[in-house]
C-alpha positions as a Markdown table, in Angstrom:
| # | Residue | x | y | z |
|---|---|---|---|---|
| 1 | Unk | 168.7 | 127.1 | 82.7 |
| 2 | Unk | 166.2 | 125.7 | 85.5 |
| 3 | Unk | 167.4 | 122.6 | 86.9 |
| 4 | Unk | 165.2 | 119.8 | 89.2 |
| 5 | Unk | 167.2 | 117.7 | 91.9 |
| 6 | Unk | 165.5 | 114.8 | 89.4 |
| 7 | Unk | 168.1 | 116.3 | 86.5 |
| 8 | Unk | 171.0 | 116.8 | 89.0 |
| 9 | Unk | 171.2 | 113.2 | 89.5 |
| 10 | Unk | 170.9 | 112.0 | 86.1 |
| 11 | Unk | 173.4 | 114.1 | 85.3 |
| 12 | Unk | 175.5 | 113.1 | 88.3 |
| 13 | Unk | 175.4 | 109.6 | 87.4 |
| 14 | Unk | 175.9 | 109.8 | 83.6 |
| 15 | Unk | 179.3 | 111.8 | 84.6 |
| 16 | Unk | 180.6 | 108.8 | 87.4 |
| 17 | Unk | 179.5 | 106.1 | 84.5 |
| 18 | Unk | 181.6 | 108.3 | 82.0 |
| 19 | Unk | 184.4 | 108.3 | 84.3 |
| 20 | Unk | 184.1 | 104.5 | 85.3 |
| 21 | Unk | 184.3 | 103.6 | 81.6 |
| 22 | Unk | 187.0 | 105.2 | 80.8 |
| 23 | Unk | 189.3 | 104.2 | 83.5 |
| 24 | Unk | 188.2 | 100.7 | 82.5 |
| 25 | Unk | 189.5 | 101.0 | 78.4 |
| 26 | Unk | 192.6 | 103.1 | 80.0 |
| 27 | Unk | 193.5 | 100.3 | 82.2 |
| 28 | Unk | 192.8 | 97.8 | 79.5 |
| 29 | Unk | 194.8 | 99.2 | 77.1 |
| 30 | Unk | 197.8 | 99.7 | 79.3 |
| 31 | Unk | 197.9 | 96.5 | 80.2 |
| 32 | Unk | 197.3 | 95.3 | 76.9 |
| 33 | Unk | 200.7 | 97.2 | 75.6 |
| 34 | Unk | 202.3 | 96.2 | 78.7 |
| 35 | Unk | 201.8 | 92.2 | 77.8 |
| 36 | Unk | 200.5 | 92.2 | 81.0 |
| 37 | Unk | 198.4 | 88.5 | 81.3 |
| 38 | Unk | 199.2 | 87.1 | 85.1 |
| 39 | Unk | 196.7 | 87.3 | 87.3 |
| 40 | Unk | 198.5 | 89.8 | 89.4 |
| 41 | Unk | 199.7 | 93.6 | 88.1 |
| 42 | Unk | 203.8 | 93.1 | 87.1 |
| 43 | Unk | 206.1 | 94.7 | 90.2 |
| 44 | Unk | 207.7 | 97.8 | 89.1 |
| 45 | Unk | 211.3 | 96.6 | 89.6 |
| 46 | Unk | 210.5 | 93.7 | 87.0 |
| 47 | Unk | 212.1 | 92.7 | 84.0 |
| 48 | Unk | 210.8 | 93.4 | 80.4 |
| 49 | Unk | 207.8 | 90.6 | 79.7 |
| 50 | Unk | 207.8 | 89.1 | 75.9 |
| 51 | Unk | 205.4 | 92.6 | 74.8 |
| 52 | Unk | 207.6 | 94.8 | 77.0 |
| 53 | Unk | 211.3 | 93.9 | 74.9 |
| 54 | Unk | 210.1 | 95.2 | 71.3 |
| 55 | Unk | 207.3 | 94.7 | 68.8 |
| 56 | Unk | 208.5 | 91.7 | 67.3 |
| 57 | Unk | 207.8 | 89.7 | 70.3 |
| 58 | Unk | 203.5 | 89.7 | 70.3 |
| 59 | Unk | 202.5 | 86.2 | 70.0 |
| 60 | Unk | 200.9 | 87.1 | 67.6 |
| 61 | Unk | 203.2 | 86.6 | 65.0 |
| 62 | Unk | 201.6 | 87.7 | 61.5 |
| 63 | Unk | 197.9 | 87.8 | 61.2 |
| 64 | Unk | 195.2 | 89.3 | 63.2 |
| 65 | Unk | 192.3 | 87.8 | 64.9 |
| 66 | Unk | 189.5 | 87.9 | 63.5 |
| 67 | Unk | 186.5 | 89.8 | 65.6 |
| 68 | Unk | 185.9 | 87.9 | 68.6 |
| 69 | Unk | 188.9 | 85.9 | 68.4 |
| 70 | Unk | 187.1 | 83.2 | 66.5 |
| 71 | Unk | 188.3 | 82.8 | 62.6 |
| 72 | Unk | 185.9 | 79.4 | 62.2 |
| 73 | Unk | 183.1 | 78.3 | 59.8 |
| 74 | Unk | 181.0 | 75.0 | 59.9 |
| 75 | Unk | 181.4 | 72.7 | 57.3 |
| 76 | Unk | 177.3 | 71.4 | 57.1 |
| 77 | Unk | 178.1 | 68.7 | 54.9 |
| 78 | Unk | 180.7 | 67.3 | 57.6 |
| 79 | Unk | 179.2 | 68.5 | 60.3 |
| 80 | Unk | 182.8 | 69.8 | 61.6 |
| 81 | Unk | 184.3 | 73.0 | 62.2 |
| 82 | Unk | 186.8 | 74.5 | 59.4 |
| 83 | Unk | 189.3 | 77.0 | 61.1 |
| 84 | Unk | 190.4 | 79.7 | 58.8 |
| 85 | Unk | 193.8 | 80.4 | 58.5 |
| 86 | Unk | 195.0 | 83.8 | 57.1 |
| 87 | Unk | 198.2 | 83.0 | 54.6 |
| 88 | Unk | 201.3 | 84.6 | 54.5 |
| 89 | Unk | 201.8 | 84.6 | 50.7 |
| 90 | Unk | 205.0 | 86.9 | 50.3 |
| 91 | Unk | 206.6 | 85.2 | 53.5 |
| 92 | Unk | 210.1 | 84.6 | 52.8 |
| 93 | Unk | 211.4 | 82.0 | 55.9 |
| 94 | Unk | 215.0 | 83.1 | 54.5 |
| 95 | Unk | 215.2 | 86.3 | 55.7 |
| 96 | Unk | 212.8 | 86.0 | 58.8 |
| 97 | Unk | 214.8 | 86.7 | 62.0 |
| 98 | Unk | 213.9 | 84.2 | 65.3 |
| 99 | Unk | 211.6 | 86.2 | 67.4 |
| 100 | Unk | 213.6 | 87.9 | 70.6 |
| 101 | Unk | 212.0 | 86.6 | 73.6 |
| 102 | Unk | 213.0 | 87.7 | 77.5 |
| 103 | Unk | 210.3 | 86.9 | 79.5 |
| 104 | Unk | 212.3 | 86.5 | 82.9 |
| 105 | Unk | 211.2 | 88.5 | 85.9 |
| 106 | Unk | 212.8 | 89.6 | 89.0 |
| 107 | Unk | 210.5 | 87.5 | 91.5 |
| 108 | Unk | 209.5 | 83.7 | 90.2 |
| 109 | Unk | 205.5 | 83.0 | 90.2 |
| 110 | Unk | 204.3 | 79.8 | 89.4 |
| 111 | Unk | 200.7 | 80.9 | 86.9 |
| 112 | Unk | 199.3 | 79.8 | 83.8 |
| 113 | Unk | 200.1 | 83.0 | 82.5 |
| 114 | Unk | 197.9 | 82.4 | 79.1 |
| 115 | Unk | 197.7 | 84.7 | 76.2 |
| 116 | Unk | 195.1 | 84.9 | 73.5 |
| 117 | Unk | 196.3 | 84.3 | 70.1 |
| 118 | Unk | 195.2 | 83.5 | 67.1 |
| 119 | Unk | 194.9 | 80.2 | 65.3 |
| 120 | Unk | 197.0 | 81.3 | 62.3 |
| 121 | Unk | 200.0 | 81.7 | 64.7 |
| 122 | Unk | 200.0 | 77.5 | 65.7 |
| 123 | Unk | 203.4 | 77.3 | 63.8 |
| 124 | Unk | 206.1 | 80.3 | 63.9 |
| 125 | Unk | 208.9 | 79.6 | 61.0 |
| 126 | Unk | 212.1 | 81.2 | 60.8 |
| 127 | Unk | 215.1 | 81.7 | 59.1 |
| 128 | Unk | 216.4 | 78.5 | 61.6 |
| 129 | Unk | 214.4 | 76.7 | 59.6 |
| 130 | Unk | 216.4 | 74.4 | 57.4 |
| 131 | Unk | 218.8 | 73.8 | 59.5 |
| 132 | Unk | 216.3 | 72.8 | 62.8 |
| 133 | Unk | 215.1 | 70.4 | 60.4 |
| 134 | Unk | 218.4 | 68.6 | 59.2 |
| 135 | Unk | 218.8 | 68.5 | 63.3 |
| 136 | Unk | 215.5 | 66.9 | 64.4 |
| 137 | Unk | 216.1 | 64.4 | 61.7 |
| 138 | Unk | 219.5 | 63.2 | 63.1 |
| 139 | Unk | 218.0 | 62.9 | 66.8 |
| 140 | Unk | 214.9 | 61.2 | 64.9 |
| 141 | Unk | 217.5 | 58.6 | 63.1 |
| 142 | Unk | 219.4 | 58.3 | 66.7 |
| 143 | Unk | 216.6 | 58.4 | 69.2 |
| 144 | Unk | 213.1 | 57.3 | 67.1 |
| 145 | Unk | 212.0 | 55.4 | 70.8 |
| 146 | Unk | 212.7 | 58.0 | 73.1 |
| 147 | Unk | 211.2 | 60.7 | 70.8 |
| 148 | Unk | 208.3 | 59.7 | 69.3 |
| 149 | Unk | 205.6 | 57.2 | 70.3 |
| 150 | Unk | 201.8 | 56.4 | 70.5 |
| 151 | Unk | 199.4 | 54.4 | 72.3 |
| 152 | Unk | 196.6 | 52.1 | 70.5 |
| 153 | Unk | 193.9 | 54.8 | 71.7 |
| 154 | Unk | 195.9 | 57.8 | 70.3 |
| 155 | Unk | 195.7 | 56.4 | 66.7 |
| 156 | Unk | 192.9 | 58.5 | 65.3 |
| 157 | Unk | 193.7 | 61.5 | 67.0 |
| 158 | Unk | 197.4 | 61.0 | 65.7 |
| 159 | Unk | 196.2 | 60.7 | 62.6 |
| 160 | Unk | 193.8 | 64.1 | 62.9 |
| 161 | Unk | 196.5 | 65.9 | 64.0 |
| 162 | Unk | 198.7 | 65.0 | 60.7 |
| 163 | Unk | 195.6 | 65.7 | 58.4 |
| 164 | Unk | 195.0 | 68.7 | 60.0 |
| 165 | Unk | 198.9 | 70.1 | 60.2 |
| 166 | Unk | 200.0 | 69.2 | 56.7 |
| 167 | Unk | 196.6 | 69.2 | 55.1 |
| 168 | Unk | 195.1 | 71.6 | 55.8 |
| 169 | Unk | 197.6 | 74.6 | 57.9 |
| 170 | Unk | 201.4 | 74.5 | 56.8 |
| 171 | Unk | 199.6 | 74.6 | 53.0 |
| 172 | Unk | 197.2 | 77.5 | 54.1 |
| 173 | Unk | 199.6 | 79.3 | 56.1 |
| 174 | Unk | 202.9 | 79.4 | 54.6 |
| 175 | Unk | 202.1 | 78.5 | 50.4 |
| 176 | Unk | 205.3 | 79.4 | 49.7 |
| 177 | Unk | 206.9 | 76.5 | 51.7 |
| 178 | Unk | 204.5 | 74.0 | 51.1 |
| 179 | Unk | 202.2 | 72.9 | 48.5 |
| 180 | Unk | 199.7 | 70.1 | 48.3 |
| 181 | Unk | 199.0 | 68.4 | 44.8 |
| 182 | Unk | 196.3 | 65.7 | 43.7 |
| 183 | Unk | 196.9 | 62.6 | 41.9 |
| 184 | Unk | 195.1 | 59.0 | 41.1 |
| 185 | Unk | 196.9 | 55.8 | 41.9 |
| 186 | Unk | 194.9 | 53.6 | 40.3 |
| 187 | Unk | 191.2 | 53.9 | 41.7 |
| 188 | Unk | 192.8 | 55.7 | 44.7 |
| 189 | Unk | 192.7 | 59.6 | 44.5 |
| 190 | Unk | 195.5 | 60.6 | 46.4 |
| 191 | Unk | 196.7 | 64.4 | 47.8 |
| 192 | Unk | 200.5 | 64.5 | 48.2 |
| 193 | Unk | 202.2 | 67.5 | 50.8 |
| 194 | Unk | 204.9 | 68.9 | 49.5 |
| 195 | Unk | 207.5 | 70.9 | 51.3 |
| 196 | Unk | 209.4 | 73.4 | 48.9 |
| 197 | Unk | 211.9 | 73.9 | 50.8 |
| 198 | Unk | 213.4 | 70.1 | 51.9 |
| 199 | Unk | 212.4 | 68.7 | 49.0 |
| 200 | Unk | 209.6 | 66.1 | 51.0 |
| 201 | Unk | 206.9 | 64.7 | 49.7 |
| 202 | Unk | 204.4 | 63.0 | 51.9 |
| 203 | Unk | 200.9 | 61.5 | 50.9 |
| 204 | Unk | 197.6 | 63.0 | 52.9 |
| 205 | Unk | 195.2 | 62.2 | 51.2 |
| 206 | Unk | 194.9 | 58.7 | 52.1 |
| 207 | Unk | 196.2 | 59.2 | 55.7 |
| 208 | Unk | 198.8 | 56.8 | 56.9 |
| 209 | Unk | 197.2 | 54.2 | 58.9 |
| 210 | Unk | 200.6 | 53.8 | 61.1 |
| 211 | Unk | 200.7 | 56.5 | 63.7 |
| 212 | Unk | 204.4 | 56.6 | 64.1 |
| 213 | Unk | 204.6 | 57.1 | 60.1 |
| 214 | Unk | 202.7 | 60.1 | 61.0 |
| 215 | Unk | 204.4 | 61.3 | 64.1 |
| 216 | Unk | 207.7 | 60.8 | 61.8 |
| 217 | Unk | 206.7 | 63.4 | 59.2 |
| 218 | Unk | 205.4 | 66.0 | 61.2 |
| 219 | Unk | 208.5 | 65.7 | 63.3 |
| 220 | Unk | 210.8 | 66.6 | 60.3 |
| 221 | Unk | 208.3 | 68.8 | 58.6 |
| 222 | Unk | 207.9 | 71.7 | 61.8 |
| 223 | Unk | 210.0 | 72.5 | 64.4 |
| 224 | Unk | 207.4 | 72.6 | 67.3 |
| 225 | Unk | 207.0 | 69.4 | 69.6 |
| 226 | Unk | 203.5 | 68.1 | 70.4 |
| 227 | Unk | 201.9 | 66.0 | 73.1 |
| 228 | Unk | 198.5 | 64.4 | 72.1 |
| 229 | Unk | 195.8 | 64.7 | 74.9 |
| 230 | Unk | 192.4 | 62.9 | 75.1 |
| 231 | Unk | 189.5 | 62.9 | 78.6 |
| 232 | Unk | 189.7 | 59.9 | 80.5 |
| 233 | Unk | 187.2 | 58.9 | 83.1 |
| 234 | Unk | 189.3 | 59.0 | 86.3 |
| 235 | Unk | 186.9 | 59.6 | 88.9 |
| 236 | Unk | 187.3 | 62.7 | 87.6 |
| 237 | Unk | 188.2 | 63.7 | 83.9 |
| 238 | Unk | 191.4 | 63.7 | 83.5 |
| 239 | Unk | 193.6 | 64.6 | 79.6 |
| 240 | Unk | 196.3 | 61.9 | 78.9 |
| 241 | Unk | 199.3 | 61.6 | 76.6 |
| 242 | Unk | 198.1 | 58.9 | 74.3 |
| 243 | Unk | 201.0 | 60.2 | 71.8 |
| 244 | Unk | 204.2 | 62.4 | 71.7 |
| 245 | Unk | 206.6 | 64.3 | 69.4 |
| 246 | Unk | 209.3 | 65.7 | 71.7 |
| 247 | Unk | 212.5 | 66.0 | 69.3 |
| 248 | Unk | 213.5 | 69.4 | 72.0 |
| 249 | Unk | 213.1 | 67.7 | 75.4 |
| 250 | Unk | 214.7 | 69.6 | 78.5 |
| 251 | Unk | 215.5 | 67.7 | 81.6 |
| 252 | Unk | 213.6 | 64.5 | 81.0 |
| 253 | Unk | 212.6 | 61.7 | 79.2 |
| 254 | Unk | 209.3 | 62.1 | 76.8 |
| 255 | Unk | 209.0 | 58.6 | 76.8 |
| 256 | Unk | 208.1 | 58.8 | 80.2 |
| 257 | Unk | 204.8 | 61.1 | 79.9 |
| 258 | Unk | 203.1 | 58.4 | 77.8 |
| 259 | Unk | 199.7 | 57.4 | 78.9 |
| 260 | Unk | 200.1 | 60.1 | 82.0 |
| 261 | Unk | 197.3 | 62.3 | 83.3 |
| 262 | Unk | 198.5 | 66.1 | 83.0 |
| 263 | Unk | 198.8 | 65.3 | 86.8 |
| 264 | Unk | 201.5 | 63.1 | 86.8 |
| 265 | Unk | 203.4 | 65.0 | 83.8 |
| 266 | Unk | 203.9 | 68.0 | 85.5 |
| 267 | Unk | 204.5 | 66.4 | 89.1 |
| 268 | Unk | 208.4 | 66.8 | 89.3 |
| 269 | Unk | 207.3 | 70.7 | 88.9 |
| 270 | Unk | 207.5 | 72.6 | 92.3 |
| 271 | Unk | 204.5 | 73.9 | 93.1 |
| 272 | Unk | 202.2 | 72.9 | 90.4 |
| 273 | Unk | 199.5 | 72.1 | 92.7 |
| 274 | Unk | 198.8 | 75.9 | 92.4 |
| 275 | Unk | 197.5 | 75.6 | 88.6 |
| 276 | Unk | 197.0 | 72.1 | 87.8 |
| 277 | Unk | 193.3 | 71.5 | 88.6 |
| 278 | Unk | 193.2 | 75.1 | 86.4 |
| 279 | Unk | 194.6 | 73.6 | 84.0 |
| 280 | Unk | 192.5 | 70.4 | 83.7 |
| 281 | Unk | 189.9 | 72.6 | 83.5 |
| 282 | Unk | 191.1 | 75.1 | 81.0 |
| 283 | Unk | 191.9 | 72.1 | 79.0 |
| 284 | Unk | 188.2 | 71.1 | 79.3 |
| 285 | Unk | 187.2 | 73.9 | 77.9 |
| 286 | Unk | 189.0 | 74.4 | 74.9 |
| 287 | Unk | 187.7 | 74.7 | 71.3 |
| 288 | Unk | 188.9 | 74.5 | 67.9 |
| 289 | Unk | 188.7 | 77.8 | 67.0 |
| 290 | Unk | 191.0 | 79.3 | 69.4 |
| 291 | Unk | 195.0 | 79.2 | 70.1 |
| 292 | Unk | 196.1 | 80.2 | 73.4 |
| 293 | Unk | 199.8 | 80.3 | 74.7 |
| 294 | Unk | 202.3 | 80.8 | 77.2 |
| 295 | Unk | 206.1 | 81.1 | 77.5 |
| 296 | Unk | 208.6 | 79.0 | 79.5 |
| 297 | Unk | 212.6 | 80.0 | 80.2 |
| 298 | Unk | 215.5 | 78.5 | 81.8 |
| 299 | Unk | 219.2 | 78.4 | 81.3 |
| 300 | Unk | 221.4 | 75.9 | 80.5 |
| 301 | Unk | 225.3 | 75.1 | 80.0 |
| 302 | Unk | 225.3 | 73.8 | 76.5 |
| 303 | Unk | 224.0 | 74.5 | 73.2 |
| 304 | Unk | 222.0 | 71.5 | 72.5 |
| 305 | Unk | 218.3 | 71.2 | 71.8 |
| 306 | Unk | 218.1 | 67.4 | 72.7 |
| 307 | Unk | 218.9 | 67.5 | 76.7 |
| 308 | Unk | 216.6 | 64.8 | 78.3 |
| 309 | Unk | 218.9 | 64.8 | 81.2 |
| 310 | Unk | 221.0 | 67.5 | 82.9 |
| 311 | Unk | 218.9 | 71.0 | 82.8 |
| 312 | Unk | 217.0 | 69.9 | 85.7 |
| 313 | Unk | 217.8 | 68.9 | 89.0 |
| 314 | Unk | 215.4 | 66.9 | 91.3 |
| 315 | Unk | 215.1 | 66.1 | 94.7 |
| 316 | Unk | 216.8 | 62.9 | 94.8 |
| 317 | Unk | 219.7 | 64.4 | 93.0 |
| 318 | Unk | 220.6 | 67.1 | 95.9 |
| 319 | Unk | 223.0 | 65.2 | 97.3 |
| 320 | Unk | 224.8 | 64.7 | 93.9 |
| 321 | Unk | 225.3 | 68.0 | 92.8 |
| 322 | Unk | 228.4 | 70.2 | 91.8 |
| 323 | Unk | 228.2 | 73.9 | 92.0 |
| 324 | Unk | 229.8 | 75.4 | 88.6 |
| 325 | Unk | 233.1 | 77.5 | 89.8 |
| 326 | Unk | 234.6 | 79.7 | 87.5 |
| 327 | Unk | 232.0 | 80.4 | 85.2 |
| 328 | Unk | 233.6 | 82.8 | 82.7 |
| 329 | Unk | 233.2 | 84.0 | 79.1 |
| 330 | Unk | 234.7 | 80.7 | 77.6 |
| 331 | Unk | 232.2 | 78.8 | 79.7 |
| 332 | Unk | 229.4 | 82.0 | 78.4 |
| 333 | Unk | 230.2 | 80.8 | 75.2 |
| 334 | Unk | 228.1 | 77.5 | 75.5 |
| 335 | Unk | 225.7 | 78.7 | 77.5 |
| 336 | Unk | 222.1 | 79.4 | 76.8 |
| 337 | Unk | 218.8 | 81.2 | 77.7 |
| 338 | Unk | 216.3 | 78.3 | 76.6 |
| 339 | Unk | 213.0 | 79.8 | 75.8 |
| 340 | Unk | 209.9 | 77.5 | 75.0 |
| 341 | Unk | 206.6 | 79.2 | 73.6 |
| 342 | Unk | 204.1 | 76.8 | 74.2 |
| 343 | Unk | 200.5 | 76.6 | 72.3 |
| 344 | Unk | 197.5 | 74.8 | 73.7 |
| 345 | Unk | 194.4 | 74.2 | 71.1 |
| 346 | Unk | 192.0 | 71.6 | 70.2 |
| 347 | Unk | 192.1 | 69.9 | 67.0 |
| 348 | Unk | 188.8 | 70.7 | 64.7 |
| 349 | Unk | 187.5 | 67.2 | 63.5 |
| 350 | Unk | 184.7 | 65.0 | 63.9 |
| 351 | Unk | 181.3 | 67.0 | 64.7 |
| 352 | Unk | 183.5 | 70.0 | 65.8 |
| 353 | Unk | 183.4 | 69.2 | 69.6 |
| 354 | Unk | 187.4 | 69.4 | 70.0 |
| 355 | Unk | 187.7 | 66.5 | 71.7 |
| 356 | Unk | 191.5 | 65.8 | 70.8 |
| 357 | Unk | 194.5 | 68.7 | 72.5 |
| 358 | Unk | 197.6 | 69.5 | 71.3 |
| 359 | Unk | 200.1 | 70.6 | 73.8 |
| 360 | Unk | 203.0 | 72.1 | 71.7 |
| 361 | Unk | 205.8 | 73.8 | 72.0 |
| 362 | Unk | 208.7 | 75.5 | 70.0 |
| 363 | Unk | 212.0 | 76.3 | 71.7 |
| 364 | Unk | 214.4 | 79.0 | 70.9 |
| 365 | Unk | 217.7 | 79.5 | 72.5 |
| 366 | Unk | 219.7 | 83.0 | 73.1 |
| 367 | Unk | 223.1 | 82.8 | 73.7 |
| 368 | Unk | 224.3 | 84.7 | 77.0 |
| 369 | Unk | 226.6 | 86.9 | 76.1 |
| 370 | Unk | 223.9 | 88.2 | 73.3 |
| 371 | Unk | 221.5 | 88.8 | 76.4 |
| 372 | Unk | 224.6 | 90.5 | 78.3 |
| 373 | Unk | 225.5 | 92.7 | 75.3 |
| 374 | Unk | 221.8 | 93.7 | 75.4 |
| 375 | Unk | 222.9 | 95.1 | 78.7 |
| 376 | Unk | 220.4 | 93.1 | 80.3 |
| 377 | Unk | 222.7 | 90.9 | 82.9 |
| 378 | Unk | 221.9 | 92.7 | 86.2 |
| 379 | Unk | 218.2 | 92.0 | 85.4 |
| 380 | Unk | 219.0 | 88.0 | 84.2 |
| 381 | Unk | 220.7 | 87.9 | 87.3 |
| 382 | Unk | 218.0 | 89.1 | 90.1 |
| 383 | Unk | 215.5 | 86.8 | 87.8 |
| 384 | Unk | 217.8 | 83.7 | 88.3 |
| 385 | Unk | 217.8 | 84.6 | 92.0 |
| 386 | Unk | 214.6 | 85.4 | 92.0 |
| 387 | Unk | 213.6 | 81.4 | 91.2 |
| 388 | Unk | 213.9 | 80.9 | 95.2 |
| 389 | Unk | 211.4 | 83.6 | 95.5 |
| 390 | Unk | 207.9 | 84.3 | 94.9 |
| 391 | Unk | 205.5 | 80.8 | 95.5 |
| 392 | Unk | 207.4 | 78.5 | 94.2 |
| 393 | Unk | 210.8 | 78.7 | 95.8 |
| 394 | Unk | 211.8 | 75.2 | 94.2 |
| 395 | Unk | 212.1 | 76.3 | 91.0 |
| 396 | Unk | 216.0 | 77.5 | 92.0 |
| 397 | Unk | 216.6 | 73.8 | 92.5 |
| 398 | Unk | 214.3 | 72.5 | 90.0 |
| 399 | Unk | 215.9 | 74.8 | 86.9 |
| 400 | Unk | 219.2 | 73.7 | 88.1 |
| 401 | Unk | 220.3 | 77.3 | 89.3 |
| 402 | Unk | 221.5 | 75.4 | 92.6 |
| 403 | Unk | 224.2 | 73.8 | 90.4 |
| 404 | Unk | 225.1 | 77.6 | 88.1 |
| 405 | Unk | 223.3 | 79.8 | 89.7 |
| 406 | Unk | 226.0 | 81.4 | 91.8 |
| 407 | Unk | 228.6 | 81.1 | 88.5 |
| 408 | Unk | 226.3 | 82.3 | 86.1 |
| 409 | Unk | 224.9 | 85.8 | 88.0 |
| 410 | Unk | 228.7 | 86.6 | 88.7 |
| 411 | Unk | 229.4 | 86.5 | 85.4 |
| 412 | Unk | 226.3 | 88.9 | 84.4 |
| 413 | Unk | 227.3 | 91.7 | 86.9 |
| 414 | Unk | 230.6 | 91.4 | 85.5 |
């Protein structure tokens, strides 16, 4: 075979463009497995991420994504986007095990962290189910002021979010849970939601016209909290709270984020400087027909889902606190990792443009001796050290680890 220096090269470069593309889908497809979404690699002396612990723990829970990561369809009569959402039809909530989160690392990075899901993931139901439920409705009944509340501007989008949730996605995604049924009252055509499981029957179809009525319902029909975020005009755009759902708060008051810019919610967070105008922007820029999401962890001394006060210690507070001493296995007993997995997406009404976020969050809780006996203390225990690390050093006061943290890593090597 005669070859021309013209044909060396070709061939030259066809072999270093095979050789770039496949590195490229290897190193995709290792991070991919590894859970790997930071925007730096993982150190190799760190701690299992949420993909790295066992299958179970993808965030995405059920379905696949459609191609493209887009499972949307335009309604032309409307002129708004439908978002499909794949059901689970043999799902059985009863025998469905709390996903087994342990995102903790050995060094502490403040990053958005953000990981593509899929819109038929928004809500995650397990077998805690029921009994979440019978709890938020006793904070609801003891707390309705602190937990729930609305401006005069979020009224519509309030009111989108609760057509959207029980009309249109607990129905599609779980139909053996909840149902939806059609019915006149007088000239009225009416829907009604109904959840099989609690026996609740809300109307939809009119919507309430009192937000709170709204917030109620959804608060006692999922376990997930939700923040309700519109643009204002600041000089800059800026997302506010104009409503809230918090039934799960940790270290402070959800009362106290109404009518704040994302700004001013996160600004008791150390370091948050480094992704907040991110943020605003990511925010800016989402869409309905995509779900993106992140997880949060702490620990705390107590088993409680309602803890506005306590997991968190700020600056002012220094000179207040209490180191823990003798933090043993009774004192284990109560304690808890606190997880939260936290969704970002934009509601699909109107003309489709988004407009309205949803900040949510659903919050699961591990009890430390299961994390222990998963012989995973030594690596809890450099994590929780590791809070005064990396580039946001605060978070060891901030988490409260400067009131357990000594306590609490003893008791892990032990």
């Amino acid at each position: 075979m005669i070859t021309t220096p013209s044909t060396c090269f070709i061939i030259l470069l066809l072999t270093v463009l095979l050789v770039v593309v496949g590195a490229r889908f290897w190193f995709w497809d290792w991070t991919r497995r590894r859970g790997w979404t930071s925007s730096s690699p993982p150190s190799p002396s760190s701690s299992p991420s949420v993909g790295d612990v066992d299958e179970k723990t993808s965030l995405i829970h059920h379905g696949k994504a459609k191609k493209g990561g887009k499972e949307e369809k335009r309604n032309e009569d409307e002129g708004r986007i439908e978002v499909r959402i794949e059901p689970l039809k043999d799902f059985d909530w009863k025998t469905t095990e709390p996903l087994r989160f342990r995102p903790f690392k050995e060094m502490y990075h403040i990053t958005m962290a953000l990981q593509a899901s899929t819109p038929s993931d928004l809500i995650l139901i397990d077998s805690n189910y029921l009994s979440r439920i019978h709890y938020r409705r006793h904070i609801l009944s003891k707390h309705e002021s602190e937990v729930i509340g609305c401006l005069p501007e979020g009224k519509e989008a309030v009111r989108e979010l609760y057509s959207y949730l029980l009309g249109e996605y607990l129905v599609g995604r779980y139909p053996s849970m909840f149902r939806k049924t059609g019915g006149n009252s007088g000239t009225t055509t009416t829907t009604i939601f109904e959840n099989l499981v609690t026996g609740a029957k809300f109307e939809v179809v009119p919507t309430p016209e009192d937000p709170l009525e709204c917030l109620r319902r959804m608060a006692v029909t999922v376990e997930d909290d939700f923040y309700v975020l519109l643009p204002f005009p600041a000089p800059e755009t800026e997302h506010r709270a104009v409503a809230f759902l918090n039934l799960h708060p940790s270290g402070f008051s959800p009362a106290s984020k109404l009518s704040l810019p994302l700004s001013q919610i996160h600004s008791p967070v150390p370091s948050y400087s480094k992704i907040g105008p991110s943020l605003e922007r990511f925010f800016s820029r989402l869409t309905p027909n995509t779900l993106t999401k992140r997880v949060n962890w702490s620990i705390q001394l107590h088993s409680e889902l309602y803890s506005p006060s306590g997991n968190h210690v700020h600056e002012h507070e220094l000179g207040e606190v209490e180191e823990v001493e003798g933090f043993g296995d009774e004192e284990a007993e109560e304690g808890r990792l606190r997880v939260e997995v936290q969704s970002v997406f934009a509601l699909p009404g109107g003309k489709g443009e988004g407009v309205v976020k949803v900040f949510g969050f659903k919050t699961y809780l591990y009890s430390l001796k299961e994390v222990k006996g998963e012989e995973m203390g030594e690596v809890l225990a450099r994590a929780i050290e590791g809070l005064r690390e990396g580039n946001a050093p605060g978070m060891w006061r901030y988490k409260g680890a400067v009131r357990w943290g000594r306590g609490v890593t003893g008791w892990l090597r032990t």
